[in-house]
N, C-alpha and C positions, 0 to 999 in steps of 0.2 A: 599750412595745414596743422602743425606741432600745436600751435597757438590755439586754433580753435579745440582740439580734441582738451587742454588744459581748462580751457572756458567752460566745456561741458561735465566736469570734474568737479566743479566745485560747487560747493554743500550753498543750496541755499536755503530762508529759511521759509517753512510751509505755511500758510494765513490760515489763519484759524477757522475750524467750520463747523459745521452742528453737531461732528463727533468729540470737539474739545468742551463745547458747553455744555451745560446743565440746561434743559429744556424748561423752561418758564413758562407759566399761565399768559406773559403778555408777550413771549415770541409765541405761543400758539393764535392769540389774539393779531399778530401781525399780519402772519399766516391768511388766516383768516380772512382780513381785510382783503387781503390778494385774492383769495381764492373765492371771494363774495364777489369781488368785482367781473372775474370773469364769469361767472353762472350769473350775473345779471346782463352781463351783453347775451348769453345763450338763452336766456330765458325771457329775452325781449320777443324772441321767436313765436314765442305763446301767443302774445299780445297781438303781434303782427298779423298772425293767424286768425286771429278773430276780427282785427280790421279789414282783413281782405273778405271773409265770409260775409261780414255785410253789403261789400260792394258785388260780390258774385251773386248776392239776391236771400230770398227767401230759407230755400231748402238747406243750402251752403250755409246760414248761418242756424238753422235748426240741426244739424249734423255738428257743426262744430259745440253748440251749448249742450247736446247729448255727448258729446266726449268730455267735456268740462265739468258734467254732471258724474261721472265716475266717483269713485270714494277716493281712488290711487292718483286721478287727478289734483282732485282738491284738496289732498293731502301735498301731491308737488304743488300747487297753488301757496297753499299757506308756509309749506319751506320756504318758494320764494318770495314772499310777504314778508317772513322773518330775514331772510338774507338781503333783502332790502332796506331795514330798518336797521339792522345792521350794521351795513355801509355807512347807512347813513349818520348813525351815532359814532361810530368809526372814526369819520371824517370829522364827524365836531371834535374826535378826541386830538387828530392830527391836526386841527386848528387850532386847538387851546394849547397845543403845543407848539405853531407857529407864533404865536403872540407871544411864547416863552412865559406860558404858567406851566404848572404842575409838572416839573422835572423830580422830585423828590421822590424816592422809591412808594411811599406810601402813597402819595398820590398817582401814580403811573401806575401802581396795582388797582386801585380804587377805580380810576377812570377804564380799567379793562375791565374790573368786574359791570360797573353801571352799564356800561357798553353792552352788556351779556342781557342783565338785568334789565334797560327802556328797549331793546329792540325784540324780548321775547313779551310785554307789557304790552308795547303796538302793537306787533302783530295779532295778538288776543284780541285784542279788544278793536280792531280793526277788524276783525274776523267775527264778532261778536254783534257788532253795530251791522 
């Protein structure tokens, strides 16, 4: 018993966490990545919805395109359109980093901003067409 209560006395040391860093444009962008991916599992919901309104007929899918047609709708439409495009340039970023290019700070900032930059491009012009 002497031994354990000694074991629990002693100083270990803390891992460092987001109150020791300096908060950075590409851990916001990390961030991000995470939190794109789960609003696109929740917002496959949308989609789903309107596949089943086809199958329930006629009326079900005129009810679902008047909810779609809202302005607050197609507003979360095109959020998740950009948080799509997103991900998805995200992920080219964490490829090009599996292949082990663009480790360098300046390219690591660079590749977060592009990221910001082609996924708010598609989404416009995806929205636009």
């Amino acid at each position: 018993m002497a031994n354990k209560n000694k074991i629990d006395t002693i100083e270990r040391p803390m891992s460092p966490h987001l109150q020791v860093y300096k908060i950075s444009f590409t851990m916001i962008m990390s961030m991000m990545h995470r939190i794109s991916g789960f609003i696109l599992y929740l917002g496959s919901f949308l989609f789903l919805t309107w596949y089943l309104s086809i199958f329930f007929g006629q009326d079900a899918y005129n009810y679902v395109n008047q909810l779609f047609s809202l302005s607050i709708v197609k507003l979360a439409l095109f959020l998740f359109t950009w948080i799509f495009f997103h991900h998805l340039f995200g992920g080219i970023r964490h490829f090009i980093w599996d292949v082990g290019l663009g480790f360098d700070l300046n390219s690591i900032e660079w590749l977060a901003r592009l990221t910001i930059l082609f996924s708010f491009i598609s989404a416009s012009l995806l929205w636009i067409l």
